[in-house]
N, C-alpha and C positions, 0 to 999 in steps of 0.2 A: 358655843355661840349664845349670847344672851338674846332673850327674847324680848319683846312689848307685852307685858301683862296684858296692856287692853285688848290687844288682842284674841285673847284665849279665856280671858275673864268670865264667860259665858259656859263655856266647855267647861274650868273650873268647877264654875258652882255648880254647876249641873251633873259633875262626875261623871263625864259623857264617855262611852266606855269606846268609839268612833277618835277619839282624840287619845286615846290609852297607849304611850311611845311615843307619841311624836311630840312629847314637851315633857319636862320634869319639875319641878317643884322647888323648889331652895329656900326651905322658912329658915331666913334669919334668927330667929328666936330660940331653934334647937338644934340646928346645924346639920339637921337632917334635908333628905331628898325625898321625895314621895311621887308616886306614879298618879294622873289625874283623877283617877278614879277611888285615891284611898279612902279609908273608910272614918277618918281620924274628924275631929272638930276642924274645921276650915279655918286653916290662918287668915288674919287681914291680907290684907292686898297689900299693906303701905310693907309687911314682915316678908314678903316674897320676894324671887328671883326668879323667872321662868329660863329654859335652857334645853338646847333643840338635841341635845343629845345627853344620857345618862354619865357618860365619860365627860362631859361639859362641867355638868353639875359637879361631878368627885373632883375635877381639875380647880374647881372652886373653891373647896375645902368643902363639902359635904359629904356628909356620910349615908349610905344607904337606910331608908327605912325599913325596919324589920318587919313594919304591920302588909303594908302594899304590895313588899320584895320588887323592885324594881327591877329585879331578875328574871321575875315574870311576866315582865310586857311584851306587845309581840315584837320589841323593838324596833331599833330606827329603821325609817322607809329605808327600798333598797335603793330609790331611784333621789337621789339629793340631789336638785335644782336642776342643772344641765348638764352635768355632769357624771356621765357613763365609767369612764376613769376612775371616781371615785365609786363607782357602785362595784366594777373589778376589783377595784382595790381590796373592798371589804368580804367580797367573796374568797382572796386571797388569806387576807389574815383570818377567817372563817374558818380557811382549810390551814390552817396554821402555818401560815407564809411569814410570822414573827415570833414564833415558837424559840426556833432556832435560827433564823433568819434575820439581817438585818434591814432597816428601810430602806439603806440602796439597793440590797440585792430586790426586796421588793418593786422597786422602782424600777429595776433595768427588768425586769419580769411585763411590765406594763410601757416598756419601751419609752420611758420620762425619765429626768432626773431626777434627784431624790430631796433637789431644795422646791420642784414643781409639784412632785406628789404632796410634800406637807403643808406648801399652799394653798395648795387645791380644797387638804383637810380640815385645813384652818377656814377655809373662806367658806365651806358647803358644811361641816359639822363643829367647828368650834376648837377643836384639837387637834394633837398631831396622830398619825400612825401607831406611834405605839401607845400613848393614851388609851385610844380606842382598843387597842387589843388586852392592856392590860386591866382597862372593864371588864371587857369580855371575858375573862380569864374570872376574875372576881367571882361575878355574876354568876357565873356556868357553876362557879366550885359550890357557892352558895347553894344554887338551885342544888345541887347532888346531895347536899347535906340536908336541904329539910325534905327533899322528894325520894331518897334510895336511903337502903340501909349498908350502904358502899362503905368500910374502910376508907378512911383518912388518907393514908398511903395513896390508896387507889384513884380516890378526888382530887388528890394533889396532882397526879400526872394527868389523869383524865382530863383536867381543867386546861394542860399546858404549862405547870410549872415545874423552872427545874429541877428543883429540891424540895423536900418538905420544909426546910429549913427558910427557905424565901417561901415557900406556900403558910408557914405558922405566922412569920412576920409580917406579911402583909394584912393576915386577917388581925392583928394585933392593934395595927396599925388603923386600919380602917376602923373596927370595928370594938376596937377596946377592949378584944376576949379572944381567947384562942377557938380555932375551928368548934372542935368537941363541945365546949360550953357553950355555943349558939346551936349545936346539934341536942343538947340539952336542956338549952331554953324551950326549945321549938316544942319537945316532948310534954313538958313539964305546962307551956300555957294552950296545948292543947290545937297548935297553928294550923297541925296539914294532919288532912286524913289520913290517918296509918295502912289502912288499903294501898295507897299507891305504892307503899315498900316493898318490893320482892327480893325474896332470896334470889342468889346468880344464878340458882340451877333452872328458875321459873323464869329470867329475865329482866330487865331494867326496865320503870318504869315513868316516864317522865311526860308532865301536861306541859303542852305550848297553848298560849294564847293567839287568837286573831281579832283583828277588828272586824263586826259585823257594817256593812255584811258581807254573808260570803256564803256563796251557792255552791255548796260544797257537794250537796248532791247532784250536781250538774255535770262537777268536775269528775266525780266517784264515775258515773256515767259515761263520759268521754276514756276514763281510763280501762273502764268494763270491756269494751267493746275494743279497744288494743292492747288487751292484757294477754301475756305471752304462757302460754299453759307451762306451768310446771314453773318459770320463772316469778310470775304475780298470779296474785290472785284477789278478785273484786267481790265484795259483796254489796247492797244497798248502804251499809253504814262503815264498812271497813276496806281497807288495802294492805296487803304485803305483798312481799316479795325477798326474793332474798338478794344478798348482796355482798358484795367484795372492798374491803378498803385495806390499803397499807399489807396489803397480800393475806388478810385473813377473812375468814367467809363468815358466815350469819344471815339473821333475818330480821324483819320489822313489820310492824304491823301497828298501824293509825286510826283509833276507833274518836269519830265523830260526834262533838257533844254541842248541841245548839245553846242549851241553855247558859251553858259557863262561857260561851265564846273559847271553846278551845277543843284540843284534840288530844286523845292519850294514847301515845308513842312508846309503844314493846318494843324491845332493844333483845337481841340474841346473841349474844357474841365471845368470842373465848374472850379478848382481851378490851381493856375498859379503857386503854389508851386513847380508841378513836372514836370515843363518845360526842365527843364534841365535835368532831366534824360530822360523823355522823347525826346527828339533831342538827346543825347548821344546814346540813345537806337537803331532812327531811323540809327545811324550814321554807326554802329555797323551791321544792316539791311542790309546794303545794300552796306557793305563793301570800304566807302566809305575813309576809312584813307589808303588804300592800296596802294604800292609802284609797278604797273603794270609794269611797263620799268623793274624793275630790279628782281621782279618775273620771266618777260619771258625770260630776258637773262639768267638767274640760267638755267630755265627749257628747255632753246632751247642748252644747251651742250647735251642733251640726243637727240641723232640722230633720235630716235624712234619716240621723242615728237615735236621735231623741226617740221618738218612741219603742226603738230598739231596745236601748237599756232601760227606759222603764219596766219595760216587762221583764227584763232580764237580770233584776239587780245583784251586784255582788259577784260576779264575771268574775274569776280568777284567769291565767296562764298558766296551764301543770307544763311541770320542767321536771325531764325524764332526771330516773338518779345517776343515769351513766350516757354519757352523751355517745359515747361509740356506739351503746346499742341502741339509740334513737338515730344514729346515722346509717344505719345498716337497715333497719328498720323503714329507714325514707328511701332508701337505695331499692327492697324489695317493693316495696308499697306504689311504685313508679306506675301510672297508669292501670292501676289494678283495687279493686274492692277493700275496702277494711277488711273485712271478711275474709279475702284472699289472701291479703298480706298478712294476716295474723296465721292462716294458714302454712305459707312459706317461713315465716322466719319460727314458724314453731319446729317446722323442719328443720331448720337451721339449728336452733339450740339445741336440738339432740343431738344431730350429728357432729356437733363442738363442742357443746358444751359440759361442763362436770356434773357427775351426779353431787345432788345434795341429800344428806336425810335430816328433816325436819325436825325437832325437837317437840313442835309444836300444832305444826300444820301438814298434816299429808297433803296438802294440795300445793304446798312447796316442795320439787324434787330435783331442780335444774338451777346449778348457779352461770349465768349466760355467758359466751366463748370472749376470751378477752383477745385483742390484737393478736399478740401473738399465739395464741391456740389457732387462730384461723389463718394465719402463714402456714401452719404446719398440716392443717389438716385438707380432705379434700371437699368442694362444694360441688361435686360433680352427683347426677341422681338425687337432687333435691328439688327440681321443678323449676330451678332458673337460668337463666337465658345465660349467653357467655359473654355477652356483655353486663352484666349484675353480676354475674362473679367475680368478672374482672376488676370490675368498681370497689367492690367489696374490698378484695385482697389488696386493690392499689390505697383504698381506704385505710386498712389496719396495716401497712407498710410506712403509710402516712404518720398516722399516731403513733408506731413503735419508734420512726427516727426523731421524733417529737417535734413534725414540719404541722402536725393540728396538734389544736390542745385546747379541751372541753372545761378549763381551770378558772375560765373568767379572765385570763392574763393575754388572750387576744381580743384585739378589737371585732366587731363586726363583721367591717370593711373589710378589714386584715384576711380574717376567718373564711369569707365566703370567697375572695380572692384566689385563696389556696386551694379549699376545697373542690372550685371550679377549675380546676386544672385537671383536677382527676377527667377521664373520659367515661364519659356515661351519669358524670353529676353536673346537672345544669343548674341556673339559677333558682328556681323551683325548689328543687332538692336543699340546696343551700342553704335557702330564708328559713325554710320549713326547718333543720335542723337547726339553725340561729334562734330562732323560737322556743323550741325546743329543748334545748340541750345549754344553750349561751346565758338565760336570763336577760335577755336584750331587749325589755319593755316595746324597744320602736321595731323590733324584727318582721317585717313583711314581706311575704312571699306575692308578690300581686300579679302573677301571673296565674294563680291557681283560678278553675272555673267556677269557682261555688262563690268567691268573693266577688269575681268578675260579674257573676248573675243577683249575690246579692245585695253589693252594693251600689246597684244602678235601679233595682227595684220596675216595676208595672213588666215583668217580664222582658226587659232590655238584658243587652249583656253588652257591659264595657271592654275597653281594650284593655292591657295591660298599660300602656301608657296613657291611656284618660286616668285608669284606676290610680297609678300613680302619684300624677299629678293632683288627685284628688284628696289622697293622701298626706297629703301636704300639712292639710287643716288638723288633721291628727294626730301630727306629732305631739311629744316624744312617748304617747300611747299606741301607736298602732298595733303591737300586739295582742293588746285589749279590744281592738277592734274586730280582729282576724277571731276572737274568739267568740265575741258578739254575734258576727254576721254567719259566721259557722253554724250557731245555736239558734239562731230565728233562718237561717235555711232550713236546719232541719225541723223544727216546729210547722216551719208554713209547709213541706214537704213531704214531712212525716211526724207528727203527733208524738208519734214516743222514739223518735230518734235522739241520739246525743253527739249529731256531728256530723261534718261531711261524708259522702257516698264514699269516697276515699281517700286516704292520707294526704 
C-alpha cells in the first residue's frame, strides 16, 4: 500500500525509532528500501515512496537495504485497521500456514474465501498472502545469516523454503549475490556484533526489535508472579521457559535491553526447522509488533483512562506461548489467589507433565502436560475440586478433536462460544483466555472485579453491563485497557504489586 509522504515526513527526518515498521522507504534513485530509522544520508522527498508494509515495498521492485536490514524492524502492527482476519491471518502464515499450504486452504482455516482473504490483504497491507509470506521468508533467512553462524542448508529450511535451490535463487534475485557472499559481506564490513553467533551446542542467538515504549519490566512482573515452577522462570531482566513445537522440546530465554530497543532471544533446540515460528511465537509474547504511541493516544481521549496511562506508559498484552496451558491455568485460577493458582497448576505439571533436563537453566525441569497427556493421566490428589477437573479433561478433549484451537484461525466470538459450552467455563474464564492465549487486542473479560472497581474509580464498583457498555469507547483496544486498569489497581493497592489479587 502506498503511502502520503506528508504524512510521515516528520518521523522521517527525525528517524523516529516510534515509527520503525510501520512505513518503509522506496528511494527511487537506488532501488533500495530502507527501515525509518536508517542511518544512510536522507533522500529528497521528491526520490521517495513510502509503503505500509516491507512486502509492499519488495512488490514494487525494491530491494532490501543492507545498512538498516529491514529484517530487523519490529515489523508490521499486528492489529491493521479493523481488521482482526487479517491479523489471524498473519498469525497463520507466522506459523507457516504457506509453507506448504496454499491461500485457500488458508482461507477456509479463517472460515472466508480465498478471493475475500486477498482482499482484505490488499485493502489493510498493500499485497496479497503470499507476498507477505514470501517477505517473511526472505527477511527471517537474512536475519539467520548476519545474526547465527547457521549453515546455509540449515537457514534455507529454517526460513520456510523448499529447496535450497529456490532458497539460492531468490536471494539471487533479490539481492544480486548468492546467500554466503552477503554472509560474507556482513563479516568483511564489520555490520553485527560477532557475540551474537553461537555454536548449536550453546544455542541460537537472535535480537528482535520493539518500538519504545515498552514497560517491559511491568510485563517481566506480571509474568513473575504466574510463573509456573519448573516450567518458566522470571528474573528482573529475563524469562524462560521451556517449550514444545512440532513435537520437539527446548527452551528460550529473552534478556531485556532498553537501550537498543530490543530483546536477545536464546533459542535451544535440537532442530532449526522451527525457528521461525518459534521467534514469530516469542514476538507475539511479548507483544512486541505493538503500535504504543498511538494505542495511548486512542486511549487517553477517555478522561477516566488518561491519566492512567500516563503513568503507565508503554502497557504491553503478554500472550501465554501455549494457550492450552493459559486455559488450564484460567480453569484452576477460578476464584482463587495468584498465589494459589500458581500453587495448583504447579501440581498439576508434575503430576503430567515430562521431565526436562536443561542444557542451560537448572531452573528449567518441566516441559507442561500437552492435551493428550492429561486424557491419560489422573487429576485426582492434586488439590482440585471435581468440577476443575472435569473442565480440564473436557478442555483437552476439546483441543485434541480440534473443536478449540489456540492458532489465530478462530474467531473470538467463535472461540469463547465453544469454550463456553464446556461446564465449569464461564464467560469470565473465556475473555481471560481470548486475552491471553488469542492475541485478540479488543479481548475483554468485564465481568472480573478488579476491572469492575477499577474502572468506575472513587471506590464505586460497576456492573458488568455498565462496564460493558462503557467499553464501547475502547474499542478495538480493550485489551490494553484490561491491562492498564489491572496495573493502577495494584499500584493504588499495593505499591509493589504487578497485577490482579487473582487471575
Amino acid at each position: 500500500m502506498l503511502l502520503n509522504p506528508d504524512d510521515f515526513e516528520q518521523a522521517r527526518q527525525a528517524r523516529d525509532p516510534h515509527f520503525d515498521g510501520r512505513f518503509f522507504i522506496g528511494v527511487l534513485t537506488t532501488g533500495i528500501y530502507c527501515r525509518p530509522v536508517c542511518p544512510v544520508r536522507l533522500p529528497k522527498k521528491e526520490n521517495i515512496r513510502l509503503y505500509s508494509t516491507a512486502a509492499a515495498a519488495a512488490e514494487a521492485g525494491f530491494r532490501p537495504c543492507l545498512r538498516c536490514r529491514p529484517e530487523s524492524s519490529p515489523g508490521t502492527p499486528a492489529w491493521m485497521g479493523s481488521s482482526h482476519t487479517v491479523s489471524r491471518a498473519l498469525q497463520l502464515i507466522a506459523r507457516g500456514g504457506l509453507n506448504e499450504g496454499s491461500v485457500e486452504t488458508l482461507a477456509q482455516q479463517l472460515g472466508i474465501g480465498a478471493r475475500q482473504l486477498t482482499r482484505l490483504f490488499d485493502q489493510h497491507l498493500g499485497v496479497s498472502p503470499a507476498a507477505v509470506a514470501n517477505t517473511q521468508r526472505l527477511h527471517f533467512a537474512k536475519k539467520l545469516i548476519d545474526e547465527t553462524t547457521l549453515p546455509m542448508a540449515e537457514i534455507c529450511f529454517a526460513a520456510g523454503f523448499s529447496s535450497v535451490r529456490r532458497f539460492n535463487a531468490v536471494f539471487q534475485q533479490v539481492y544480486g549475490r548468492a546467500p554466503l557472499s552477503l554472509r560474507r559481506h556482513k563479516s568483511s564490513a564489520g555490520a553485527e556484533n560477532t557475540t551474537l553467533n553461537a555454536a548449536s551446542g550453546q544455542g541460537i542467538q537472535i535480537r528482535l526489535t520493539y518500538r519504545p515504549p515498552f514497560d517491559w519490566r511491568a510485563m517481566l512482573a506480571y509474568l513473575a508472579m504466574r510463573a509456573i515452577p519448573g516450567v518458566e522462570h522470571v528474573t528482573s531482566a529475563t524469562y524462560s521457559r521451556t517449550i514444545v513445537l512440532n513435537g520437539e522440546v527446548g527452551e528460550l530465554l529473552v534478556r531485556f535491553s532498553e537501550d537498543s530497543h530490543s530483546l536477545l532471544l536464546m533459542i535451544h533446540c535440537a532442530q532449526t526447522r522451527s525457528l521461525y515460528q518459534i521467534v514469530e511465537r516469542v514476538r507475539v509474547m511479548f507483544d512486541l509488533k505493538a503500535v504504543s504511541t498511538d494505542i495511548e493516544t486512542f486511549l487517553s481521549e477517555d478522561t477516566h483512562l488518561r491519566p492512567i496511562v500516563s503513568a503507565n506508559p508503554g502497557i504491553r498484552v503478554p500472550v501465554a506461548w501455549d494457550g492450552f496451558e493459559v486455559a488450564v491455568r484460567a480453569i484452576v485460577g477460578q476464584q482463587v489467589s495468584v498465589k494459589g493458582a500458581t500453587t495448583l497448576v504447579s501440581r498439576f505439571a508434575k503430576a503430567c507433565g515430562a521431565v526436562y533436563a536443561s542444557p542451560a537453566n537448572p531452573a528449567l525441569s518441566l516441559i507442561f502436560p500437552t492435551p493428550q497427556a492429561v486424557l491419560e493421566a489422573s487429576l485426582s490428589g492434586l488439590g482440585l475440586t471435581t468440577r476443575r477437573i472435569e473442565a480440564i479433561q473436557h478442555l483437552a478433549a476439546a483441543v485434541c478433536a480440534g473443536e478449540l484451537r489456540f492458532d489465530g484461525s478462530m474467531a473470538t466470538e467463535e472461540f469463547v462460544e465453544r469454550i463456553t459450552r464446556i461446564p465449569g467455563i464461564g464467560p469470565w474464564t473465556a475473555q481471560y483466555i481470548a486475552l491471553r492465549a488469542l492475541n485478540d487486542p479488543d479481548a475483554f473479560p468485564h465481568s472480573d472485579l478488579i476491572l469492575l472497581r477499577a474502572a468506575a474509580g472513587d471506590g464505586e464498583t460497576l456492573t458488568p453491563k455498565q462496564l460493558l457498555a462503557k467499553s464501547e469507547r475502547w474499542r478495538p483496544w480493550r485489551a490494553y485497557v484490561v491491562m492498564l486498569l489491572w496495573r493502577h489497581y495494584a499500584n493504588q493497592t499495593n505499591p509493589v504489586g504487578a497485577g490482579p489479587a487473582r487471575e
